[in-house]
C-alpha positions in Angstrom: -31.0 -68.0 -119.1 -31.4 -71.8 -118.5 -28.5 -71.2 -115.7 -30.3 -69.1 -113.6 -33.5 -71.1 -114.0 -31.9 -74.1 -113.2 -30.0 -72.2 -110.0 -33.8 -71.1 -109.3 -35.3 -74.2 -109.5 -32.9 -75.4 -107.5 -33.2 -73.1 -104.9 -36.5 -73.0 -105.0 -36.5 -77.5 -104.3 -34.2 -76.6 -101.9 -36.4 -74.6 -100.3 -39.6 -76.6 -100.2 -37.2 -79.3 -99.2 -36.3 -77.5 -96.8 -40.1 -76.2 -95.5 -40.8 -80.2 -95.7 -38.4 -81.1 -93.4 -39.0 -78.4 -91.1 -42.7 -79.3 -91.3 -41.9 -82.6 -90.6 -39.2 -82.4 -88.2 -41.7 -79.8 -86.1 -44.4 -82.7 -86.6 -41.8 -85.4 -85.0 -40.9 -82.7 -82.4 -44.2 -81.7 -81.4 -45.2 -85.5 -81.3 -42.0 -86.2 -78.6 -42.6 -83.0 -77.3 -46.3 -84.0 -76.4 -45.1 -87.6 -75.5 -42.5 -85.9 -73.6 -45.0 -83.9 -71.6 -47.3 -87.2 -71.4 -44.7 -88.6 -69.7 -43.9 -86.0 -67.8 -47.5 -85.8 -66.6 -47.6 -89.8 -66.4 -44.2 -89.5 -63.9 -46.1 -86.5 -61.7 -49.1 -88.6 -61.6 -47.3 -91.9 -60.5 -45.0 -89.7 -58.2 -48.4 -88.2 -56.6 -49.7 -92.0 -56.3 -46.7 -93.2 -55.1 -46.2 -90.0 -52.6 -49.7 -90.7 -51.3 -49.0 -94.4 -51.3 -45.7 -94.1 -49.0 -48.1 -91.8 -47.0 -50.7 -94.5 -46.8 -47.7 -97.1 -45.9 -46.8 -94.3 -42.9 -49.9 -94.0 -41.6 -50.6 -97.8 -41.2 -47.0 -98.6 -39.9 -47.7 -96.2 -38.0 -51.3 -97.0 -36.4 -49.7 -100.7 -36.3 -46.6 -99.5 -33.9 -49.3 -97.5 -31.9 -51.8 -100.4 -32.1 -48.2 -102.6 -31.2 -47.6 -100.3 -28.3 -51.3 -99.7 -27.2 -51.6 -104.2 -27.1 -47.8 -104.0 -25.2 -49.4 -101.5 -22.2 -52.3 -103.7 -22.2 -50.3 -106.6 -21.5 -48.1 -105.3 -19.4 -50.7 -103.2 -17.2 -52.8 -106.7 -17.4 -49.2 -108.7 -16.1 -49.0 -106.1 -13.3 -52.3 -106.6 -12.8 -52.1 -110.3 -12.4 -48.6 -110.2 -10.6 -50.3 -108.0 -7.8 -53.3 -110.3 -7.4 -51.6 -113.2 -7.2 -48.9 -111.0 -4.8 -52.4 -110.4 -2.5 -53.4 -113.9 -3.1 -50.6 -115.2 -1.6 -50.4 -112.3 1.4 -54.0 -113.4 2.1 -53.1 -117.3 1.9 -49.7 -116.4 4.1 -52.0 -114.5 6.4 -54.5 -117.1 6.5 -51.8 -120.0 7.3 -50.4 -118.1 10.1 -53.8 -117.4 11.4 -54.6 -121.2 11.4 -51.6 -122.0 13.0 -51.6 -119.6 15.3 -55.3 -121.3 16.2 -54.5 -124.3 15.8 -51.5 -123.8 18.6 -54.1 -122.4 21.2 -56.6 -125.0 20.5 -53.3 -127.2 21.6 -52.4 -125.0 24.6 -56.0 -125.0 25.5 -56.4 -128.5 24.9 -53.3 -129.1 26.7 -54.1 -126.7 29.6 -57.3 -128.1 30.1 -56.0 -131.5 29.8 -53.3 -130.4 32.6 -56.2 -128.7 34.9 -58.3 -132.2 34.3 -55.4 -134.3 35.7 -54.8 -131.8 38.5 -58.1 -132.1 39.5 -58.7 -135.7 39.7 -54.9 -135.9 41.4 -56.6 -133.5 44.1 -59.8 -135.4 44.5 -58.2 -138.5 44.6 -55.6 -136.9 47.5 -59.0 -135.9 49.3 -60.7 -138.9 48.9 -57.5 -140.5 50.9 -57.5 -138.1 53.3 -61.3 -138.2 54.0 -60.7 -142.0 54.2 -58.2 -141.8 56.4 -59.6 -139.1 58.6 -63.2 -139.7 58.6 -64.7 -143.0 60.2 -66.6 -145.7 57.3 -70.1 -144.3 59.5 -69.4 -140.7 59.0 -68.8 -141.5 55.4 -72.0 -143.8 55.1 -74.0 -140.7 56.6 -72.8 -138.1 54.5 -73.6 -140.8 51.5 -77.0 -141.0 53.1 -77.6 -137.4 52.8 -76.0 -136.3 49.6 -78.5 -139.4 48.1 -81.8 -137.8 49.9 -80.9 -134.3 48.7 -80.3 -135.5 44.9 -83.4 -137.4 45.7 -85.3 -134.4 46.2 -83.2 -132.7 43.1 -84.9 -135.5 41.0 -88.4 -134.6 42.2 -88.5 -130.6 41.4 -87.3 -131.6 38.2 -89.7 -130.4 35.5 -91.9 -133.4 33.7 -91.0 -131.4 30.3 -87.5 -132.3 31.0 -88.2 -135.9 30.1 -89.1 -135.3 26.3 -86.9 -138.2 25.5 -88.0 -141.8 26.0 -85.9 -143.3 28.8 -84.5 -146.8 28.0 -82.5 -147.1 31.0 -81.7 -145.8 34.4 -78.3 -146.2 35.1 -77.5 -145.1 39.0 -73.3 -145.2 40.3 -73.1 -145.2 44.0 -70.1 -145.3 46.3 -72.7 -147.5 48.6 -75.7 -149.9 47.3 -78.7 -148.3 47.7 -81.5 -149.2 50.1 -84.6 -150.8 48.7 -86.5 -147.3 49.5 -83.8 -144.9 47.7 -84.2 -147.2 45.1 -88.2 -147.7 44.7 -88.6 -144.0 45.4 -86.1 -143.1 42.9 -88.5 -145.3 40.3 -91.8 -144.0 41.1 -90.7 -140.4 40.8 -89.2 -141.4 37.3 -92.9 -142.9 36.6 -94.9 -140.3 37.7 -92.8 -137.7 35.9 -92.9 -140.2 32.5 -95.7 -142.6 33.1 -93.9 -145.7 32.6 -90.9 -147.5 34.0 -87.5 -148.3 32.6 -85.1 -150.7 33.5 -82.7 -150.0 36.7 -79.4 -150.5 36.6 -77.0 -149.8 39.6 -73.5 -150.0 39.9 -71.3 -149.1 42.8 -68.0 -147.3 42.2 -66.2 -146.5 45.3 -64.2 -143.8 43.3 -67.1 -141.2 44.3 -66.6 -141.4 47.8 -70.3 -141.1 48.8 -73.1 -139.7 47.1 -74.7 -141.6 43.8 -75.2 -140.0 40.0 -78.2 -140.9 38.2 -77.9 -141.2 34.2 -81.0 -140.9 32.3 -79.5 -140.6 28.6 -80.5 -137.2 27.9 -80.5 -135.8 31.6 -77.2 -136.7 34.2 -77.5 -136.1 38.0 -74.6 -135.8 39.9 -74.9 -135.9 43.4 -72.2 -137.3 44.4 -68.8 -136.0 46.9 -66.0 -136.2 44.4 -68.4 -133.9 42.1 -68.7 -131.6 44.8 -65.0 -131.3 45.5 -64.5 -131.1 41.6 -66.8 -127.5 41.7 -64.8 -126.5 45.1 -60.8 -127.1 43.6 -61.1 -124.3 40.8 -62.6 -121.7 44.2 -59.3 -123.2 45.9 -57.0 -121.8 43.3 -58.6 -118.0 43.3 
């Protein structure tokens, strides 16, 4: 009798050792279990965060390569940009310099060809004013001086007394021959009646004009004189 209590006793410890440990061991197991899951939720969590941070970390390298690219066309459409301004800078600078040398090389042939003309013409009136010297007698000369200073004379008197705005200081008269005392008085009280006062006369005789004089007021020049004449006549001669 005490042999099968004992065996029941014992099975009967061994049993509620046995629910203890199972009751514990389901406590320990549950408790990892749940940590288990906590940590599996923990590890989703982070492995959402971290999914949406590597998104994030896409998206922004990726607006930076397009903000990179978008800067890199600017710069380059702004380097094309400058490249062909400064390309029509220097066509227009290129164009301009050929322009002013191109002006500056028919102010030169002008310059030159009027300079030529010039020297052509006082080579001709010098040739006619030998030739008139040796063909035409000193008294047909003095005549034709004679006339050529009454019709300047005359010139001088239709002149218009608004003509002499200026203030004459001085009138200077060049005459192949001197003048006579009434050329010259008549010449000075046409100048005073047209300005009502008289300036100083000054004459000078210069063969080089043949015959004829040329009266020089400052602001107003009469030429009456024979190599002005055959200076108007050579560039008729050439037509």
């Amino acid at each position: 009798m005490l042999l099968w209590q004992l065996i029941i006793i014992q099975v009967i410890t061994f049993a509620i050792i046995i629910v203890f440990l199972r009751m514990l061991f389901s406590r320990h197991l549950s408790l990892a279990l749940r940590r288990l899951q906590q940590l599996h939720q923990e590890n989703l969590e982070r492995e959402v965060a971290l999914n949406k941070e590597l998104e994030r970390a896409k998206e922004e390298r990726r607006l930076e390569i397009d903000k990179g690219r978008e800067e890199a066309k600017k710069i380059k459409e702004s380097a094309q940009t400058d490249a062909e301004k400064i390309r029509q800078e220097a066509v227009v600078k290129s164009r301009q310099e050929s322009s002013r040398i191109i002006d500056e090389a028919n102010i030169e042939k002008g310059r030159l060809k009027i300079e030529a003309t010039s020297q052509i013409e006082e080579s001709a009136i010098s040739l006619a004013r030998e030739i008139m010297v040796e063909i035409f007698s000193k008294q047909l000369i003095e005549t034709m001086h004679l006339k050529l200073v009454d019709e300047l004379i005359e010139e001088l008197r239709k002149i218009d007394k608004k003509e002499f705005k200026v203030k004459i200081e001085r009138i200077q008269v060049v005459t192949s021959y001197p003048l006579l005392d009434k050329q010259r008085s008549t010449i000075q009280d046409i100048l005073f009646d047209k300005t009502t006062y008289r300036a100083e006369f000054e004459e000078k005789i210069d063969e080089g004009i043949i015959s004829g004089l040329v009266i020089d007021l400052g602001s107003l020049v009469l030429d009456g004189s024979l190599s002005n004449k055959l200076r108007k006549i050579i560039p008729y001669l050439k037509k």
